[in-house]
N, C-alpha and C positions, 0 to 999 in steps of 0.2 A: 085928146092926145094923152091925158093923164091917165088913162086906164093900161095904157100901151106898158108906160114906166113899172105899173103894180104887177100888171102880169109879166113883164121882164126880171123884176126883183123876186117874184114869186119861184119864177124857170128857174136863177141862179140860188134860192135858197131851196131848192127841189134835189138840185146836183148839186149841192156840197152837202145835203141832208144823205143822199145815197153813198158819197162819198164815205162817207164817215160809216156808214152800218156796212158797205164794204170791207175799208180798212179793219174794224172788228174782227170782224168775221174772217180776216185773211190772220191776222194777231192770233186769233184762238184756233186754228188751224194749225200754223208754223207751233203752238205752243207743245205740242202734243212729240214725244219723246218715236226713236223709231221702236224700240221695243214696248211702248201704249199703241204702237198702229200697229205692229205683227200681232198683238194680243188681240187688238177689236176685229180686225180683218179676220182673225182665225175665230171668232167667237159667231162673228157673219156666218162664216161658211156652214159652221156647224147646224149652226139655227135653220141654216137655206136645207144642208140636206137632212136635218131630220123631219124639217116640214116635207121637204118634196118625196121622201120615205113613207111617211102617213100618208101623203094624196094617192102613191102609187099603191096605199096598201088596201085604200077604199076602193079604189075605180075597179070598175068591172077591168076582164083580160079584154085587148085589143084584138079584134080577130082580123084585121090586115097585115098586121105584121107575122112574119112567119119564122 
C-alpha cells in the first residue's frame, strides 16, 4: 500500500510542477505591451509573405487554374 502514497505525492508534485511553468509562461505573455504585439504580429506577417513570395516565385505555373 505504500507505493500507492509515492505515486499519489508524485501525481500532486506533477500538477503543481505544471502549475507553476503555466503561471510563467502566462506572466511573460501578459508582460508584453500592446504596441511589442502590433510590432511582432506585423514583423510575422511580413516574414510569412515574403516566404510565401519566393515559394510562388519557384514553383512551376499551375496549369488548372485559369
Amino acid at each position: 500500500m505504500r507505493w500507492w502514497k509515492i505515486l499519489g505525492l508524485a501525481g500532486v508534485a506533477g500538477v503543481a510542477a505544471t502549475g507553476a511553468v503555466i503561471a510563467r509562461a502566462e506572466r511573460r505573455r501578459q508582460a508584453y505591451t500592446p504596441d511589442e504585439i502590433r510590432t511582432r504580429l506585423r514583423a510575422r506577417l511580413e516574414e510569412g509573405s515574403a516566404r510565401e513570395a519566393a515559394e510562388d516565385g519557384a514553383r512551376p505555373p499551375d496549369v488548372s487554374r485559369s
